[in-house]
OpenMM code with the backbone's topology and positions (N, CA, C; nanometers):
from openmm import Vec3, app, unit

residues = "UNK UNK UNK UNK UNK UNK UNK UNK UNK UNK UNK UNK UNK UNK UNK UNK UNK UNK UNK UNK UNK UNK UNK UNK UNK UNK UNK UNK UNK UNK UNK UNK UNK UNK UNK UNK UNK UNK UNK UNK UNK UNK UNK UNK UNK UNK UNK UNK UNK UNK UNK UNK UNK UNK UNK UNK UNK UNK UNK UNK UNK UNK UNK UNK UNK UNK UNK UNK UNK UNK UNK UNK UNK UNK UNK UNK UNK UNK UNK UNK UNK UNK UNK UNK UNK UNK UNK UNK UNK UNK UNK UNK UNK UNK UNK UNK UNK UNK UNK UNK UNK UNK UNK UNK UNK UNK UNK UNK UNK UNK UNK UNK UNK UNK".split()
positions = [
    Vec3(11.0615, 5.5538, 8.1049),
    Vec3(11.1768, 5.6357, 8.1376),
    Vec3(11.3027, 5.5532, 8.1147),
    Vec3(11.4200, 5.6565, 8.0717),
    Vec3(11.5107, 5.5516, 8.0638),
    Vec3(11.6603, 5.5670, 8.2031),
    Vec3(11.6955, 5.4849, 8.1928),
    Vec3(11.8253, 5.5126, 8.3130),
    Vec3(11.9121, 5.4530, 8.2969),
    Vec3(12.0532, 5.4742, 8.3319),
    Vec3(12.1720, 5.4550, 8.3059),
    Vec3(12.2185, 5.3872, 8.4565),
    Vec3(12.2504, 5.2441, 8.4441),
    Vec3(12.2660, 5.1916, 8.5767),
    Vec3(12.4291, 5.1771, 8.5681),
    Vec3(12.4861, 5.2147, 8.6434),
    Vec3(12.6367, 5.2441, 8.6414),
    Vec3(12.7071, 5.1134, 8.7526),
    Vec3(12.7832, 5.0532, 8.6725),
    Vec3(12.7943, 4.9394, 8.7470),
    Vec3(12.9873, 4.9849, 8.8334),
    Vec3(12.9863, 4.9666, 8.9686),
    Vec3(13.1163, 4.9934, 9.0083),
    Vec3(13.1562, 4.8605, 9.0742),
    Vec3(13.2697, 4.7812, 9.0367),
    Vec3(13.2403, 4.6463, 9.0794),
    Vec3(13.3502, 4.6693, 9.1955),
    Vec3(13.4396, 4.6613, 9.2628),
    Vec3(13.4776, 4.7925, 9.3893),
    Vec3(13.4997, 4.5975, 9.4275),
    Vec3(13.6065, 4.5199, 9.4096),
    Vec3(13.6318, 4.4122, 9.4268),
    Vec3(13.5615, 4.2481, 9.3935),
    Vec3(13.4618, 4.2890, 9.3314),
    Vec3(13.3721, 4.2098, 9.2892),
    Vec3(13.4543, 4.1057, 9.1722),
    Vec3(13.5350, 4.1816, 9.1170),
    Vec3(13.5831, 4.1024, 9.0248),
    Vec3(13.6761, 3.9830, 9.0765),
    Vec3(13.7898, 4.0762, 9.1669),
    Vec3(13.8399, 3.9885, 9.2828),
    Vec3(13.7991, 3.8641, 9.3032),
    Vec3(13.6611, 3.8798, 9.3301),
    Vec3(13.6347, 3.8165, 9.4200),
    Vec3(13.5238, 3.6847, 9.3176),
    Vec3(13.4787, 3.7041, 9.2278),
    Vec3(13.4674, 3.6157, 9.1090),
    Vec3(13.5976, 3.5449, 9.0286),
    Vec3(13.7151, 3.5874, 9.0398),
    Vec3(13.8374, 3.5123, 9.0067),
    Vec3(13.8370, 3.3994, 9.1328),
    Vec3(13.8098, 3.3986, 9.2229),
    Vec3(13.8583, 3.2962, 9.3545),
    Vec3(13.7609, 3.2312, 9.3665),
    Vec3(13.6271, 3.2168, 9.2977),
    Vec3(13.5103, 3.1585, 9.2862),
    Vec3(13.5819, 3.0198, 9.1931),
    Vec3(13.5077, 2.8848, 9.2350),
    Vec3(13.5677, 2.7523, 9.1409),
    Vec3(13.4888, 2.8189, 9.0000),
    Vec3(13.5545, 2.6911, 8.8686),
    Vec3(13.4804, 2.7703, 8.7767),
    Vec3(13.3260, 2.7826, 8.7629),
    Vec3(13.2495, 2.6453, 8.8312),
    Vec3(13.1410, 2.6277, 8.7743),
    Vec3(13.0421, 2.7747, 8.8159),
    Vec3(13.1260, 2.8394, 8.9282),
    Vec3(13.0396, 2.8964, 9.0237),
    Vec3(13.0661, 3.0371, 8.9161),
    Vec3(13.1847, 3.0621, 8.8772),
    Vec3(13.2025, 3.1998, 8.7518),
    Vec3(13.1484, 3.1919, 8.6204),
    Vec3(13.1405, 3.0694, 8.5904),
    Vec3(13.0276, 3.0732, 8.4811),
    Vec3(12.9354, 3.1185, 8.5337),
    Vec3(12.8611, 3.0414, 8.6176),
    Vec3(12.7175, 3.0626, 8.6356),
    Vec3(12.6919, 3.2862, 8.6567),
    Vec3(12.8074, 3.3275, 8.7221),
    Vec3(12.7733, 3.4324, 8.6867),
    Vec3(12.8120, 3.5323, 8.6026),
    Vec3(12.9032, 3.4280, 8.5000),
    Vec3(12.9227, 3.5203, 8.4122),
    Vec3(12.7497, 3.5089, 8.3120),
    Vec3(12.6834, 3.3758, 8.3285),
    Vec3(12.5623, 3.3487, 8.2706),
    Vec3(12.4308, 3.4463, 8.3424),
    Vec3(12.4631, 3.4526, 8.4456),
    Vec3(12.3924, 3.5935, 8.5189),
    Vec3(12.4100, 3.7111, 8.4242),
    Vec3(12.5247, 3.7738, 8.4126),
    Vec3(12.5549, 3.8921, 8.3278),
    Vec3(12.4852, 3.8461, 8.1850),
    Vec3(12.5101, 3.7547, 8.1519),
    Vec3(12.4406, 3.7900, 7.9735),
    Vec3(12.2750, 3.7581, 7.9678),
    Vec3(12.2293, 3.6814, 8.0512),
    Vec3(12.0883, 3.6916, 8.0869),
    Vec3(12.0360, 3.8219, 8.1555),
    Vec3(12.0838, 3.9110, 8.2120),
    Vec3(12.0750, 4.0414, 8.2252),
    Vec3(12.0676, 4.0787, 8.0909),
    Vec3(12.2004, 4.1412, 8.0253),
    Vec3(12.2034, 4.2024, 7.9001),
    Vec3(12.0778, 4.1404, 7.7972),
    Vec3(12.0759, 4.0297, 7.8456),
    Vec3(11.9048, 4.0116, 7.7475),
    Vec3(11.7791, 4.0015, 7.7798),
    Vec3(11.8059, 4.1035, 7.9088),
    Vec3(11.6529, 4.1183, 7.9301),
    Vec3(11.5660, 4.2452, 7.8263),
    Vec3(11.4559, 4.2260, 7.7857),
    Vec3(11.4437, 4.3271, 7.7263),
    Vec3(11.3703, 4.4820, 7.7758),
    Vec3(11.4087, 4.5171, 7.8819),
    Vec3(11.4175, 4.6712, 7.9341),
    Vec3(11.5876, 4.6778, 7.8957),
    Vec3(11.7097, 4.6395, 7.8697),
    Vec3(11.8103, 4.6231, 7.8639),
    Vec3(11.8016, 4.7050, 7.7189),
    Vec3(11.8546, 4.7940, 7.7142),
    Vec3(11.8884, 4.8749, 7.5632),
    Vec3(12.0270, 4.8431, 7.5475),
    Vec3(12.1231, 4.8519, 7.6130),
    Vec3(12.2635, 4.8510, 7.5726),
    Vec3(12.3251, 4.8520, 7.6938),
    Vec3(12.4701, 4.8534, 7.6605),
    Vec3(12.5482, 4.7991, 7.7790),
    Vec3(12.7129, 4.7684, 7.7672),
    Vec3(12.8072, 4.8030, 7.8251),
    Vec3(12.9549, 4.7687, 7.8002),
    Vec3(13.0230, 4.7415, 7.9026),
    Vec3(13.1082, 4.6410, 7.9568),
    Vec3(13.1948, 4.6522, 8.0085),
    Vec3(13.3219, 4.7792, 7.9645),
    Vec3(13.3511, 4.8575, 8.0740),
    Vec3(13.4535, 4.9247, 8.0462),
    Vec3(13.6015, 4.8530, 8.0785),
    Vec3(13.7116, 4.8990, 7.9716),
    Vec3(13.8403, 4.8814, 8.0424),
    Vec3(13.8888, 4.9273, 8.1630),
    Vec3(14.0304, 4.8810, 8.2130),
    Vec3(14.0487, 4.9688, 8.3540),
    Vec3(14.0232, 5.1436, 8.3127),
    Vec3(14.0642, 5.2060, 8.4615),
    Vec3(14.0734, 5.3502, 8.4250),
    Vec3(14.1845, 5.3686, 8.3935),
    Vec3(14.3109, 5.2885, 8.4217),
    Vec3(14.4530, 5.3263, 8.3823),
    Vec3(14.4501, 5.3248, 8.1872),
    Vec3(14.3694, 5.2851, 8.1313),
    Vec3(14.3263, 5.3173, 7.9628),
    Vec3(14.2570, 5.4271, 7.9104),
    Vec3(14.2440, 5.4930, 8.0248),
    Vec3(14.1429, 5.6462, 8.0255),
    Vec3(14.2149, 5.7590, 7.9688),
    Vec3(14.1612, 5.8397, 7.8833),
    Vec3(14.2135, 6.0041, 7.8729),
    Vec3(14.1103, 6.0724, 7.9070),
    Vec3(14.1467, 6.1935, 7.9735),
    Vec3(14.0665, 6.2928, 8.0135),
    Vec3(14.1051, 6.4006, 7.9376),
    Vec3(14.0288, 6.4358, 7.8680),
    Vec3(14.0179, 6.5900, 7.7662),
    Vec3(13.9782, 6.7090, 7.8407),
    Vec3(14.0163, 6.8011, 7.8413),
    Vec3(13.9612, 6.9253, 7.8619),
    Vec3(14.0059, 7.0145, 7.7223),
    Vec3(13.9877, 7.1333, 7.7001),
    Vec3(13.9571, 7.2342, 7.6291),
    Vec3(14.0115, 7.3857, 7.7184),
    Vec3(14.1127, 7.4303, 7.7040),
    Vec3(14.1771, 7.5749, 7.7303),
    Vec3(14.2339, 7.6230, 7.6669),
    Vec3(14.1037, 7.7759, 7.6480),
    Vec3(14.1583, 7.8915, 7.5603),
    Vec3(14.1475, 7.8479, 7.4101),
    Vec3(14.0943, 7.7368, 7.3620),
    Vec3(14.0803, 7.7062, 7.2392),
    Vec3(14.1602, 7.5894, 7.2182),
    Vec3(14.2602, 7.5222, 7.3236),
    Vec3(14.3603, 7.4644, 7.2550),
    Vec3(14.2969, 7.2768, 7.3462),
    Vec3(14.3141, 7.2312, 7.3075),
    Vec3(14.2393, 7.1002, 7.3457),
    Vec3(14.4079, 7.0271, 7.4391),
    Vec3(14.3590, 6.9399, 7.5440),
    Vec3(14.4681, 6.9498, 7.6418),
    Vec3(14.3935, 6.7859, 7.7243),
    Vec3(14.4721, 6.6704, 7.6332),
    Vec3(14.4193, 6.5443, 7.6612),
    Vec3(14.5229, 6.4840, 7.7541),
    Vec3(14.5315, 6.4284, 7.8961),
    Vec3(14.6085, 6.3485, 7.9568),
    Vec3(14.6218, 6.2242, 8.0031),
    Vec3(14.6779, 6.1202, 8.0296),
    Vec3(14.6517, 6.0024, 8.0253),
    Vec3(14.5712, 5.9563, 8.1752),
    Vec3(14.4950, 5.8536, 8.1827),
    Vec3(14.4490, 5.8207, 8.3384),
    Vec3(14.2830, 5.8876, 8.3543),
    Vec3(14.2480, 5.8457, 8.4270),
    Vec3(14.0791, 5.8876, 8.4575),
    Vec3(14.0534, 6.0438, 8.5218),
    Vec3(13.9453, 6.0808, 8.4676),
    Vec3(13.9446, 6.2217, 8.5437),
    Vec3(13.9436, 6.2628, 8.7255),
    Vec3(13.8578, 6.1141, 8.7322),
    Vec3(13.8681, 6.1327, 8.8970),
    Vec3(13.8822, 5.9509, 9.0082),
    Vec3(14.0242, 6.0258, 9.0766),
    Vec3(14.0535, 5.9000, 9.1136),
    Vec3(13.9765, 5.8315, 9.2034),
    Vec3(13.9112, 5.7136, 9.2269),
    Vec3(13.7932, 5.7344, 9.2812),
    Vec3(13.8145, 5.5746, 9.3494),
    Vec3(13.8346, 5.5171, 9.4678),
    Vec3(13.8050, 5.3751, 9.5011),
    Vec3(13.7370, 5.2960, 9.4369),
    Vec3(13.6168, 5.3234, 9.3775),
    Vec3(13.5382, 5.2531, 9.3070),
    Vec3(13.5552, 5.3296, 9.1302),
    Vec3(13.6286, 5.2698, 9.0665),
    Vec3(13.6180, 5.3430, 8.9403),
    Vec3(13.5023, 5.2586, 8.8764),
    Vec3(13.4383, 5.3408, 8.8366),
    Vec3(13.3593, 5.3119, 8.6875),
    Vec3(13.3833, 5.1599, 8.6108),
    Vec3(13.2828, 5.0621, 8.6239),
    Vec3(13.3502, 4.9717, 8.5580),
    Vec3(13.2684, 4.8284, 8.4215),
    Vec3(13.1569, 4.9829, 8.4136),
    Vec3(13.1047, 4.9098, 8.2813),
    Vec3(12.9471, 4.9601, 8.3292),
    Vec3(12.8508, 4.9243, 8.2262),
    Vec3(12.7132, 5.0428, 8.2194),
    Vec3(12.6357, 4.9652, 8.1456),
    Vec3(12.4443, 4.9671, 8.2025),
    Vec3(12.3921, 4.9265, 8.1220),
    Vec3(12.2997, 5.0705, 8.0811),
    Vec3(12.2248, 5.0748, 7.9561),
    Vec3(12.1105, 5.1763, 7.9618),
    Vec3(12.0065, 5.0916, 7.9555),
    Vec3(11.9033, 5.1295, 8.0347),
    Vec3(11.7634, 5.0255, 8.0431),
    Vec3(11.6231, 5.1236, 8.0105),
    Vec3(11.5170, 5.0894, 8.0169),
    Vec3(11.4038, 5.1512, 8.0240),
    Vec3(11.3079, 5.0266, 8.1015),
    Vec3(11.2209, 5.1770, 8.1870),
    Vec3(11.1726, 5.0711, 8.3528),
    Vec3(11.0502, 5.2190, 8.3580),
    Vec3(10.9733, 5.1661, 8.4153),
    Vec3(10.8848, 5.2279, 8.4160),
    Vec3(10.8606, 5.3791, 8.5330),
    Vec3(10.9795, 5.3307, 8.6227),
    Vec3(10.9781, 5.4109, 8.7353),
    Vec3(11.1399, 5.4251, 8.7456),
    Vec3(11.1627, 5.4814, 8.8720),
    Vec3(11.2767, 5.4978, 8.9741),
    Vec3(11.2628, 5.2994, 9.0292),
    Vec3(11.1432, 5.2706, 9.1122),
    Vec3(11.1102, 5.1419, 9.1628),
    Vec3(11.1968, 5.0425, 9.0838),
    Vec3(11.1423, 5.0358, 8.9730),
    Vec3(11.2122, 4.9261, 8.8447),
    Vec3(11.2827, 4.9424, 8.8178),
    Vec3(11.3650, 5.0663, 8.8080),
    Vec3(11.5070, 5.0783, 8.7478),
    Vec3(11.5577, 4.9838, 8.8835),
    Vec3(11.5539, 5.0436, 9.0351),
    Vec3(11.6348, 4.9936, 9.0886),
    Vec3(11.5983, 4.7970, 9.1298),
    Vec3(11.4940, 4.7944, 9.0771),
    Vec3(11.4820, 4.6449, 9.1116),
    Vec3(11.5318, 4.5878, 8.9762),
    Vec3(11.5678, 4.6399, 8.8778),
    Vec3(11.6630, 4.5695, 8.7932),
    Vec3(11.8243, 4.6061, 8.8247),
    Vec3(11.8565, 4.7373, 8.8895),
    Vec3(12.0035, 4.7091, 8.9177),
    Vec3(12.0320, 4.6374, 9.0325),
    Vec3(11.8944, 4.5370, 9.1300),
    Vec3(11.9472, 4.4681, 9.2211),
    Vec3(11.9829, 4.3306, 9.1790),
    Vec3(11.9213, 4.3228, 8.9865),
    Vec3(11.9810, 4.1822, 8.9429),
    Vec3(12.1009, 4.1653, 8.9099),
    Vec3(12.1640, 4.2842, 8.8754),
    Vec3(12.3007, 4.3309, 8.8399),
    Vec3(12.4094, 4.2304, 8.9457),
    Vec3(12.5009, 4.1518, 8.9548),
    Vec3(12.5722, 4.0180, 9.0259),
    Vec3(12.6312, 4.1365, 9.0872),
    Vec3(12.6865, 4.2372, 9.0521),
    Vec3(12.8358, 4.2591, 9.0859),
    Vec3(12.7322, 4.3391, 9.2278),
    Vec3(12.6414, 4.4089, 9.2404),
    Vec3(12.5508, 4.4569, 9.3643),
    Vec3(12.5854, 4.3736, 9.4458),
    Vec3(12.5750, 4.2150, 9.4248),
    Vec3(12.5451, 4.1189, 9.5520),
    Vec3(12.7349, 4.0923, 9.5872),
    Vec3(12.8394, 4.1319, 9.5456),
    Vec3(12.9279, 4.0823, 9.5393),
    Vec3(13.0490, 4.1617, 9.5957),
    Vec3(12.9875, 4.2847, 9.6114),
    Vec3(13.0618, 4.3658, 9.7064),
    Vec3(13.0769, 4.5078, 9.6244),
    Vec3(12.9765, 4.4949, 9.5111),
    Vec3(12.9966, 4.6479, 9.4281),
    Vec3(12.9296, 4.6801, 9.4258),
    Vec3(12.8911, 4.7866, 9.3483),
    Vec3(12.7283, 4.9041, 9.3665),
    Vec3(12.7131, 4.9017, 9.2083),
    Vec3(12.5692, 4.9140, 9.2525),
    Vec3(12.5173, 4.9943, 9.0940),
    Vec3(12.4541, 5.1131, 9.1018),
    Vec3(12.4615, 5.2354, 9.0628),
    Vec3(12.3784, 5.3554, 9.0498),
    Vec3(12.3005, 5.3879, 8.9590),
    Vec3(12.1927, 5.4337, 8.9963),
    Vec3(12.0976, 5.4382, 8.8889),
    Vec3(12.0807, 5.5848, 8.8572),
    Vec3(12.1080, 5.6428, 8.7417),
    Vec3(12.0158, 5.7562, 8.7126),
    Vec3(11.9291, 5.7454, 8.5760),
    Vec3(11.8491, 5.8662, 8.6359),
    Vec3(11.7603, 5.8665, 8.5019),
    Vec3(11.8673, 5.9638, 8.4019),
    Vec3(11.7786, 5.9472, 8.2795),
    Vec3(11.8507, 5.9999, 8.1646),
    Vec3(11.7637, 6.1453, 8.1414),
    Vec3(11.8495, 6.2566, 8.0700),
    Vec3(11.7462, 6.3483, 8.0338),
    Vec3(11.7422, 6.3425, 7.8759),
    Vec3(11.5767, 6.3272, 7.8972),
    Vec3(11.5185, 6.3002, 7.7813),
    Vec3(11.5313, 6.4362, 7.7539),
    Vec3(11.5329, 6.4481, 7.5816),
    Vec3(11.5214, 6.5615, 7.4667),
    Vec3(11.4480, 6.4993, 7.3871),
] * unit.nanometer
topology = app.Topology()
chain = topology.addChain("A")
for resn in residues:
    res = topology.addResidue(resn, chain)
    for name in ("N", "CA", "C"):
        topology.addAtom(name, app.Element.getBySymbol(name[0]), res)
């Protein structure tokens, strides 16, 4: 199965800037040893949401505005897609995810397969 672990880092980053360096390497070396695990299909850090457009579509006429669709404490702040055999494994790989232990969340959903 595959799932989309949605990473919201909700001060995490914060809080890895005030870390000495050796200690932000080491998890920025966390993050790319993640990205190469191989259940790991893909993956992006996103920009802020203040780089966001939200599109909608009325009456035919397309109607794009600047900023995220929903303002949210925890915005959206980068995504892996994985494949795990369960719900179990998905979430015992988004508990390797740093930014979980650091004061952010990861959500897991499954994907719908076609």
């Amino acid at each position: 199965m595959r799932f989309v672990l949605q990473v919201y880092f909700d001060g995490a980053q914060a809080r890895l800037a005030q870390l000495p360096e050796a200690e932000r390497r080491a998890i920025v070396d966390e993050y790319i040893a993640f990205f190469e695990t191989p259940a790991v299909q893909d993956g992006n850090q996103l920009q802020s949401p203040a780089t966001a457009m939200t599109v909608r579509v009325h009456d035919g006429e397309t109607v794009a505005a600047s900023g995220p669709f929903a303002a949210g404490a925890e915005p959206l702040g980068g995504y892996y897609l994985v494949e795990a055999d369960d719900l179990d494994a998905a979430v015992a790989l988004a508990a390797r995810v740093p930014a979980a232990r650091m004061g952010g969340a990861v959500e897991v959903r499954p994907v719908v397969e076609r």
